[in-house]
PLY file of the C-alpha trace (Angstrom):
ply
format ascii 1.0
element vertex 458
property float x
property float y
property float z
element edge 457
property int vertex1
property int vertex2
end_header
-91.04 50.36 3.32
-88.39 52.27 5.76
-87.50 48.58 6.89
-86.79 47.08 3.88
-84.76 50.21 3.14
-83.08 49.68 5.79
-82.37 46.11 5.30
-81.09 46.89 2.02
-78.71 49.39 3.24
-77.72 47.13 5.35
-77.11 43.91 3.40
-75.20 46.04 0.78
-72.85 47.52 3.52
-72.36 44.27 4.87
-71.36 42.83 0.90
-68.94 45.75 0.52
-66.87 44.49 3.79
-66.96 40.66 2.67
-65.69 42.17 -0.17
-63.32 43.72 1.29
-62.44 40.75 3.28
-61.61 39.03 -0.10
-59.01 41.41 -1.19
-56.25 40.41 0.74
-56.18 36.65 0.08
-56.61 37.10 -3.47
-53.48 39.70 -2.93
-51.25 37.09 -1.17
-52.35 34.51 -3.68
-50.80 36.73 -6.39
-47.82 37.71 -4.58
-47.27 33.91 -4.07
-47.81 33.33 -7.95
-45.60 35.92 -8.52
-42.68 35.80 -6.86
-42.57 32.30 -5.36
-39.66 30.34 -6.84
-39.24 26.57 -7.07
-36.25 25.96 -5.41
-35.30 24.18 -1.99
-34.40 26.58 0.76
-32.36 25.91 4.19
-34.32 23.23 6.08
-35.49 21.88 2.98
-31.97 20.28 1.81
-32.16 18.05 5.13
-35.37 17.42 4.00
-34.07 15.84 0.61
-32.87 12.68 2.63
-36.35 12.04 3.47
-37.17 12.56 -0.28
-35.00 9.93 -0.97
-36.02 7.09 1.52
-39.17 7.70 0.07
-38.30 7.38 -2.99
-36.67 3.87 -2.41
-38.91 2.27 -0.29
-37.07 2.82 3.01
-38.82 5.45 4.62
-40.19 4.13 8.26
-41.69 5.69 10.90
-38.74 6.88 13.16
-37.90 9.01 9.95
-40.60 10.58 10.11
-40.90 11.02 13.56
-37.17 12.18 14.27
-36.85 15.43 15.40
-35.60 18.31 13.31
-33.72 21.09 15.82
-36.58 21.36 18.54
-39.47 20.44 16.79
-41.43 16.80 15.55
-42.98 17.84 12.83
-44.44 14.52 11.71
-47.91 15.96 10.14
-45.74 18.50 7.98
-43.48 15.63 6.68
-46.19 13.64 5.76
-48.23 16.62 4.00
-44.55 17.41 2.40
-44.09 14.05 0.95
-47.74 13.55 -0.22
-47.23 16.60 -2.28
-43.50 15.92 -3.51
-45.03 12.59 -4.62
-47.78 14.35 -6.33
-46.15 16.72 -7.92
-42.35 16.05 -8.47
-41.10 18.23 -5.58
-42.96 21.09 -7.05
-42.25 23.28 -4.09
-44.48 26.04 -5.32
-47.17 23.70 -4.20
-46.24 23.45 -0.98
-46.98 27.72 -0.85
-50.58 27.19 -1.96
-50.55 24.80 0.78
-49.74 27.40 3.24
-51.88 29.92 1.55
-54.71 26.92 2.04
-54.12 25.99 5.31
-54.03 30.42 6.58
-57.67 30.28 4.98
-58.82 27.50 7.15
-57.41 29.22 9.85
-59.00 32.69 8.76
-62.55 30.57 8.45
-62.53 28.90 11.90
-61.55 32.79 13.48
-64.18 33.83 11.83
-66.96 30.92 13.14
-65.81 31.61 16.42
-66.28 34.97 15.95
-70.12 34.85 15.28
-70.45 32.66 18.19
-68.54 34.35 20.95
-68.65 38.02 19.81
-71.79 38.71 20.17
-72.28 40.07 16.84
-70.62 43.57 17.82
-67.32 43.27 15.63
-69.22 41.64 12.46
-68.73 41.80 9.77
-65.98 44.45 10.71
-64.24 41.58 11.69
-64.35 39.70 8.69
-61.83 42.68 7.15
-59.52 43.04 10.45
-58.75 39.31 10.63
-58.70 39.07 6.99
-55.56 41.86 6.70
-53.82 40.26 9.57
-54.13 36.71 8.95
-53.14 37.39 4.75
-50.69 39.68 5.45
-47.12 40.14 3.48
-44.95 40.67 6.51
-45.40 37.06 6.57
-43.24 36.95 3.64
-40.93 34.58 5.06
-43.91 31.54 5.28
-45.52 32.47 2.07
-42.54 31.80 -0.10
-41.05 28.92 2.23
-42.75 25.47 1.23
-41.11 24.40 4.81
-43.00 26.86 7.08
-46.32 24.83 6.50
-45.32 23.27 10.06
-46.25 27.19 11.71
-49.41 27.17 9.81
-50.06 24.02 11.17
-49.37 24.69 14.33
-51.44 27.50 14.33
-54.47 26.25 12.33
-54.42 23.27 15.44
-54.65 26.13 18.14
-57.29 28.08 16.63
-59.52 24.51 15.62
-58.67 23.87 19.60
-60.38 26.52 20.86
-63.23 27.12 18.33
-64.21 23.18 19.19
-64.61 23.73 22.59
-66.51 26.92 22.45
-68.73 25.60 19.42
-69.55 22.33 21.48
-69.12 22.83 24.96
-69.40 20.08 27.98
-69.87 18.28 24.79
-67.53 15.12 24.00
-67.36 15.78 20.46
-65.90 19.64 21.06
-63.22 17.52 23.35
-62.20 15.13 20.86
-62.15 17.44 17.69
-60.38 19.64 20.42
-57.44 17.01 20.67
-57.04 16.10 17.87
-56.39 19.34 16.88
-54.20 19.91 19.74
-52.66 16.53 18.36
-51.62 18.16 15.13
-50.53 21.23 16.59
-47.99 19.43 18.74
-46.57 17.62 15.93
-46.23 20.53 14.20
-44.34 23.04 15.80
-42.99 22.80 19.09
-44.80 25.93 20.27
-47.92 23.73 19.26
-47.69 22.17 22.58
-48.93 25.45 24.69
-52.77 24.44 23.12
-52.94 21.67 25.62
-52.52 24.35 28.72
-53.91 27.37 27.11
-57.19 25.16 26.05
-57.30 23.37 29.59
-57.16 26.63 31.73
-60.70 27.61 28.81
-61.83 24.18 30.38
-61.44 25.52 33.53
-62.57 28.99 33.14
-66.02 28.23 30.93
-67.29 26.23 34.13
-69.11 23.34 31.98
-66.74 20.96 32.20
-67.33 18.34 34.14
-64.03 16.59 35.81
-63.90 13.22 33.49
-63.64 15.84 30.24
-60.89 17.82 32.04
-59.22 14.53 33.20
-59.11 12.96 29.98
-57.69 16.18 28.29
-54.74 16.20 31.27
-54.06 13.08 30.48
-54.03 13.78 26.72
-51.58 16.41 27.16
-49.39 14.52 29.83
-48.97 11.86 26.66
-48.16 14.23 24.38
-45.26 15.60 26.36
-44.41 12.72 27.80
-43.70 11.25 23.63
-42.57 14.31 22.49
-39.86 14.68 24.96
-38.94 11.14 25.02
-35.24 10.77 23.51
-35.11 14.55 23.35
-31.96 16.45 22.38
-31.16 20.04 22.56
-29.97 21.32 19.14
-26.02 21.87 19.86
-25.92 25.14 17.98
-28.92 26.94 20.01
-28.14 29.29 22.93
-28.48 28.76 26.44
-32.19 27.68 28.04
-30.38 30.11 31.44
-29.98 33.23 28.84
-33.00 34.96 29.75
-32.20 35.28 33.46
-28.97 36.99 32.64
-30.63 39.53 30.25
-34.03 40.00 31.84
-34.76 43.10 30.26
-33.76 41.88 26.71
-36.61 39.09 27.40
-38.87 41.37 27.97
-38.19 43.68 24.91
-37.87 40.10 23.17
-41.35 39.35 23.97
-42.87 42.33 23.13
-41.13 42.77 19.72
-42.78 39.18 18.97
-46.34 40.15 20.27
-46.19 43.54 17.92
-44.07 42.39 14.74
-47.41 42.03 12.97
-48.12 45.71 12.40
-44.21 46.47 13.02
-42.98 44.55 10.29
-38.67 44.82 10.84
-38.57 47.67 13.23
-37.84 46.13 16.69
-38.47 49.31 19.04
-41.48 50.21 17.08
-42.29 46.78 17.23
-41.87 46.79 21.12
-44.39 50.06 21.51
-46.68 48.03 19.90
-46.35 44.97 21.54
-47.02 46.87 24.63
-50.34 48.67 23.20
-51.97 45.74 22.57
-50.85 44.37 25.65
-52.33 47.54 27.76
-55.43 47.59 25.36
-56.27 43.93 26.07
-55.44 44.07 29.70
-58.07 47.32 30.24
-60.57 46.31 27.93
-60.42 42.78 29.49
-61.05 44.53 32.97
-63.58 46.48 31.89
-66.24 43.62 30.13
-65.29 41.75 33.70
-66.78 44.66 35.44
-69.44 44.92 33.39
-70.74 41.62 33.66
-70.19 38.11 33.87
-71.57 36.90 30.37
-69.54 39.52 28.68
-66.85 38.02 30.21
-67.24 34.60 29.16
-68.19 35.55 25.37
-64.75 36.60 25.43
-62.58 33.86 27.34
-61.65 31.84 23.60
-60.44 35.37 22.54
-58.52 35.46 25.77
-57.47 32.05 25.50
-55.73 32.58 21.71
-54.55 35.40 23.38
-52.87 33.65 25.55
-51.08 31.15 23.31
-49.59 34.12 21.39
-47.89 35.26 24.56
-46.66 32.12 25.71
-45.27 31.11 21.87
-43.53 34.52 22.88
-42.26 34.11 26.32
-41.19 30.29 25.24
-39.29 31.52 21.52
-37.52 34.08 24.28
-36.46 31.25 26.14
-35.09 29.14 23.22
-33.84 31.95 21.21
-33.06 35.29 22.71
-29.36 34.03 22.86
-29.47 34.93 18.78
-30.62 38.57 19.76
-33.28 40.69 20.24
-33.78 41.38 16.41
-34.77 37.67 16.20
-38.15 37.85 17.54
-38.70 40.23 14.27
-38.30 37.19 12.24
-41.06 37.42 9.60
-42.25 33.68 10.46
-43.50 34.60 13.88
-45.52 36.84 12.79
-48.15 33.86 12.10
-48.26 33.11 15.31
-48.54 36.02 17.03
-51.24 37.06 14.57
-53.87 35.64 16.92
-52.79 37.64 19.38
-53.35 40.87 17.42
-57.18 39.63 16.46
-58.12 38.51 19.83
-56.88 42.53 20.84
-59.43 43.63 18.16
-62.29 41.55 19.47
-61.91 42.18 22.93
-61.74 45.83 22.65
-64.48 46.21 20.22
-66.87 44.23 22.50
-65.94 46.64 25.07
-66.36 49.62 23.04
-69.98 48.02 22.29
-70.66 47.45 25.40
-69.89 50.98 26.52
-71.90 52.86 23.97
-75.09 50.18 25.11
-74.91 51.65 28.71
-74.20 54.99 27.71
-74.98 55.51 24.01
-71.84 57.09 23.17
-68.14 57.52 23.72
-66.59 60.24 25.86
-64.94 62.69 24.36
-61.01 61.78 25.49
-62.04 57.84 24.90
-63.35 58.76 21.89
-59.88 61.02 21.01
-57.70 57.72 22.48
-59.59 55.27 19.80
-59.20 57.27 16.98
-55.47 57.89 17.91
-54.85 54.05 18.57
-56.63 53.19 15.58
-54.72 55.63 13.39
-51.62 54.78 14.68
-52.33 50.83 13.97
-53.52 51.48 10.16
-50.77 53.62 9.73
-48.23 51.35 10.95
-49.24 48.18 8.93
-49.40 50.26 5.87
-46.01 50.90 6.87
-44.97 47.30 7.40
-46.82 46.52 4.10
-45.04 48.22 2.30
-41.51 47.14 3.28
-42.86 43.50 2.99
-42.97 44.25 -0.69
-39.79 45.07 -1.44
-38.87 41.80 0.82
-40.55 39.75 -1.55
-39.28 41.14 -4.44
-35.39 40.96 -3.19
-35.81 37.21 -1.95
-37.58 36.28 -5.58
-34.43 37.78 -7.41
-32.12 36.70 -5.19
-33.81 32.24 -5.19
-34.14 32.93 -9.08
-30.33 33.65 -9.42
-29.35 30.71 -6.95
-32.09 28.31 -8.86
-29.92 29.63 -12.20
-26.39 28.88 -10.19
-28.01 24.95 -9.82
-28.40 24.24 -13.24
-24.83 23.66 -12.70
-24.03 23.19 -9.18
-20.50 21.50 -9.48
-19.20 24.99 -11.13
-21.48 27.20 -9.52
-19.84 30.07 -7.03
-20.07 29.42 -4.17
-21.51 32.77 -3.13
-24.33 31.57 -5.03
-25.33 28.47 -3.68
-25.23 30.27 0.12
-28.30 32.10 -1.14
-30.19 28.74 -0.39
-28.20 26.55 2.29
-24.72 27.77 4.16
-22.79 24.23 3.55
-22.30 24.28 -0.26
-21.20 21.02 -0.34
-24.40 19.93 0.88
-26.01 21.84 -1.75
-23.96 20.19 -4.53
-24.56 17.01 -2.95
-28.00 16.80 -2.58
-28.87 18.67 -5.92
-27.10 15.84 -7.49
-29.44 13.35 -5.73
-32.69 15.29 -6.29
-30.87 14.71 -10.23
-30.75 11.23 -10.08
-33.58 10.68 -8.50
-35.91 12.62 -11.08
-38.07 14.42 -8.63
-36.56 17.95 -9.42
-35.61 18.66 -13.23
-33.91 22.31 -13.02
-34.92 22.74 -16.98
-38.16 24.19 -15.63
-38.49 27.36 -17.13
-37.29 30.61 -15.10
-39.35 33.31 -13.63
-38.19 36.13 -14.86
-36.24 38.37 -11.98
-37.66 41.23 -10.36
-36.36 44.03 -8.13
-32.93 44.12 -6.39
-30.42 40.75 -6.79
-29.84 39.00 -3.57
-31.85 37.76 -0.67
-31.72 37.77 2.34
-32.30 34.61 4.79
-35.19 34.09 7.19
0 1
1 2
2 3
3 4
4 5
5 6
6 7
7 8
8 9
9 10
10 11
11 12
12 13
13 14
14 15
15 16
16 17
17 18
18 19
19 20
20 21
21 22
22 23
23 24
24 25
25 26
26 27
27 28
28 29
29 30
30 31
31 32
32 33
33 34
34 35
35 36
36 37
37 38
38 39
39 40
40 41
41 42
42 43
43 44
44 45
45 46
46 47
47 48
48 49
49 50
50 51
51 52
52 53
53 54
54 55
55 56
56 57
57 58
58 59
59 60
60 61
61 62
62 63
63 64
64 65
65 66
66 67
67 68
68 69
69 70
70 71
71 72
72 73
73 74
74 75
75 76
76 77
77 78
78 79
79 80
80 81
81 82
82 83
83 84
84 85
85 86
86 87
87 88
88 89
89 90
90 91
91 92
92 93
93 94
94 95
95 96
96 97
97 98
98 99
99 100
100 101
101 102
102 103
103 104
104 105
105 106
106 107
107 108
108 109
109 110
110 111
111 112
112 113
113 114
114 115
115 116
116 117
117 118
118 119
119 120
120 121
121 122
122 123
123 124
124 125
125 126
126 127
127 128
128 129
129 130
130 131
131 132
132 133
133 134
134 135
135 136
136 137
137 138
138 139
139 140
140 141
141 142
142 143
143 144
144 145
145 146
146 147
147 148
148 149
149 150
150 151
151 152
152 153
153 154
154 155
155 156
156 157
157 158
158 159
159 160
160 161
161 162
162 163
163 164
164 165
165 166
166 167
167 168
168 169
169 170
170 171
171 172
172 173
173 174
174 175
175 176
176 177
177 178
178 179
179 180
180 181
181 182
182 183
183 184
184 185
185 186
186 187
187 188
188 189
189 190
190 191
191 192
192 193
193 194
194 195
195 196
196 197
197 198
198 199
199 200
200 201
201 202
202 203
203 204
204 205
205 206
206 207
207 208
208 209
209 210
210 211
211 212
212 213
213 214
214 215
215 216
216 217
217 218
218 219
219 220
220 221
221 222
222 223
223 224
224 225
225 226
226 227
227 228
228 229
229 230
230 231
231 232
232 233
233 234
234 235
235 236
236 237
237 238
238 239
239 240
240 241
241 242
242 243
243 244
244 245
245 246
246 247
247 248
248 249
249 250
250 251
251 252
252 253
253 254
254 255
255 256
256 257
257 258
258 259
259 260
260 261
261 262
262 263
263 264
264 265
265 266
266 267
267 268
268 269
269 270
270 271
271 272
272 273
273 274
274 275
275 276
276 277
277 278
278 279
279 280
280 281
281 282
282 283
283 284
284 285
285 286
286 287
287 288
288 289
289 290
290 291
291 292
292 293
293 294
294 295
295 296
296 297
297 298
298 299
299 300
300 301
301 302
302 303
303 304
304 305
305 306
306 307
307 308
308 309
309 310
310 311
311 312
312 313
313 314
314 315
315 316
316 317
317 318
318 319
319 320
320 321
321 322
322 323
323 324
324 325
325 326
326 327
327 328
328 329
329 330
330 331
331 332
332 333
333 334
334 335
335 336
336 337
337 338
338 339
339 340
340 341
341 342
342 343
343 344
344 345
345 346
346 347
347 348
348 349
349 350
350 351
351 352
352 353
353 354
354 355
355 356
356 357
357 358
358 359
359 360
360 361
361 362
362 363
363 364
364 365
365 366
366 367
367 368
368 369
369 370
370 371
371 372
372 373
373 374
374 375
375 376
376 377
377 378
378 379
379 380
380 381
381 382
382 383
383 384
384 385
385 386
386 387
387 388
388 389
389 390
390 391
391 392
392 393
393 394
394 395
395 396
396 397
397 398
398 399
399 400
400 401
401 402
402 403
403 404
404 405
405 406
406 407
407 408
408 409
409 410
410 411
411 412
412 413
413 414
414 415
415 416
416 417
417 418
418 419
419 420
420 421
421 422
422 423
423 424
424 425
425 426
426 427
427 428
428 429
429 430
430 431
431 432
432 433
433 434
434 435
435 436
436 437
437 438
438 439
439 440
440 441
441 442
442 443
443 444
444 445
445 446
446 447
447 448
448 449
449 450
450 451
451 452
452 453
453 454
454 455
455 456
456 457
């Protein structure tokens, strides 16, 4: 009778955290409801040209395959125009689609999780990943139909490395692997780092046998080799040589990018995080080593989506720490670098697990350093949370008055239109065309506004 007790305890405290687990997704998927607006933002005017080749019948493959500043994002454009054509350029779909496409991503973290955890961060985990991967500093992606390309890109990374851990020395993990490498690459240029990061996991599992790693060099030799091919550097972006003139701004660069998910639009707290996790995940990664060699390798796909959040960092330094240091806050990273933040959770959790097996508990200045770390880190995506908020509320009010000022675009102010695109003549022009076209009807009824007028641009 103790037993089933027990078990009872135990399945109810294990239903409270799925429960948990639920709460932010359905919180994001209100937030979307709520404040997303159905109006074409920034990239998506360019993206009305496509619209309208589609529209005509002249839409061919080097459309969709043309490169948009440094990225292909082929699988985007097609998932774009499949639901434009569905719905009439509803872009409000296009958020579910993101919100969709983060679940998939939250499911496959936590598969992996069961499999190479070792049960020690279950169904903990579940909760952790669950208020990282739904979080609102993400703002930016949520209400951006466009930024289904980082989802992408990250949902292709994550599938990667789950595949090859789920099945490995196994064909089938290797060719689920690449072709979710595949759509990674063609869906944000940082998507290309899965080939390396996944091949070194190759490498380091020891299972492989040479024709699997071949064929994936190979694979990824391809990919570069296509993606690269007719390749031009977007004319407005800084300097590839930056970073070795301002080597400490790289640094701070990367760091800001690796922490932004708990420091949600404060750069130099967002750099003393960056460089917690990094020291957390560094030690605790030293420590299971140490320990044993099993440990070790129960943790190497953890490692290895570690790993692609800190090369997405040091590469976006590269490309983009010309615009400033402040840029590697930019709310759409955060998506990316999410992984890294989870894979920090696991790995020190299976260390703290494995501790407390040899030694059955925590000394007491360990025990004192968790409870600060772990303070710290609630308190400062609370923090982050809560600004996110008020983000979301500013940008609503601000794409509800610019959807208003297109109901008449040829008098609108031109103050206005900037909300959504910097060339208002592009605006005017294309909102004419989306007009004559029929696939956008600005009659649709307004969302009421909320909070401040005004938004600010991602």
């Amino acid at each position: 009778m103790t037993g089933l007790f027990s078990a009872r305890r135990s399945g109810c405290r294990n239903a409270v955290f799925y429960v948990l687990a639920l709460l932010p997704p359905l919180y994001i998927l209100y937030l979307i409801t709520r404040y997303g607006i159905d109006v074409p933002f920034w990239d998506q005017w360019e993206f009305v040209l496509l619209l309208k080749k589609f529209k005509t019948g002249a839409l061919s493959f080097p459309d969709l395959w043309a490169q948009h500043n440094e990225h292909r994002i082929l699988f985007p454009k097609l998932i774009m125009l499949v639901l434009a054509a569905a719905t009439g350029w509803d872009i409000r779909y296009e958020f579910y689609a993101n919100f969709f496409l983060a679940g998939l991503t939250f499911v496959f973290l936590n598969l992996l999780s069961r499999k190479e955890a070792g049960g020690r961060c279950a169904p903990w985990f579940s909760v952790v990943s669950a208020f990282l991967v739904f979080s609102p500093v993400q703002v930016e992606n949520w209400t951006w139909g466009w930024q289904i390309q980082i989802f992408l890109g990250v949902l292709g990374a994550v599938v990667a490395v789950w595949s090859v851990s789920r099945w490995p020395a196994q064909w089938k993990g290797l060719i689920v692997a690449m072709g979710a490498a595949l759509l990674a690459s063609y869906s944000f240029n940082n998507g290309l780092l899965t080939w390396p990061v996944v091949g070194i996991l190759l490498l380091a599992q020891g299972q492989w046998k040479m024709r699997h790693i071949g064929l994936w060099a190979a694979a990824f030799i391809i990919s570069v080799f296509l993606y690269y091919h007719g390749y031009q550097k977007p004319e407005l972006h800084p300097s590839l040589l930056y970073p070795l003139n301002h080597p400490y701004d790289y640094i701070r660069y990367v760091f800001a990018y690796l922490g932004s998910p708990l420091a949600f639009s404060k750069r130099e707290h967002a750099i003393v995080i960056g460089i917690l996790l990094t020291c957390i995940l560094c030690i605790a990664s030293v420590q299971v080593w140490r320990s044993g060699r099993e440990g070790f390798q129960r943790l190497l796909p953890w490692l290895a989506l570690a790993l692609y959040s800190i090369l997405s960092a040091a590469v976006t330094g590269i490309g983009r720490l010309g615009f400033g240091v402040d840029q590697a806050m930019s709310g759409r990273y955060t998506t990316i670098s999410t992984p890294f933040a989870v894979s920090v959770f696991v790995v020190a959790a299976y260390w703290i697990g494995d501790y407390l097996d040899l030694r059955k508990r925590l000394p007491g200045k360990l025990m004192a350093v968790v409870c600060f770390v772990s303070i710290l880190f609630v308190f400062s995506y609370a923090s982050s949370f809560s600004r996110s908020l008020k983000k979301f509320a500013r940008t609503s009010a601000g794409m509800q008055k610019a959807k208003l000022c297109l109901e008449d675009p040829g008098s609108a102010e031109d103050a206005c239109l900037k909300i959504l695109y910097p060339d208002t003549a592009i605006v005017r022009e294309r909102a004419k065309m989306l007009m004559d076209m029929g696939i956008l009807k600005w009659s649709r009824t307004p969302v009421p506004l909320s909070g401040k007028e005004g938004a600010q641009a991602p």
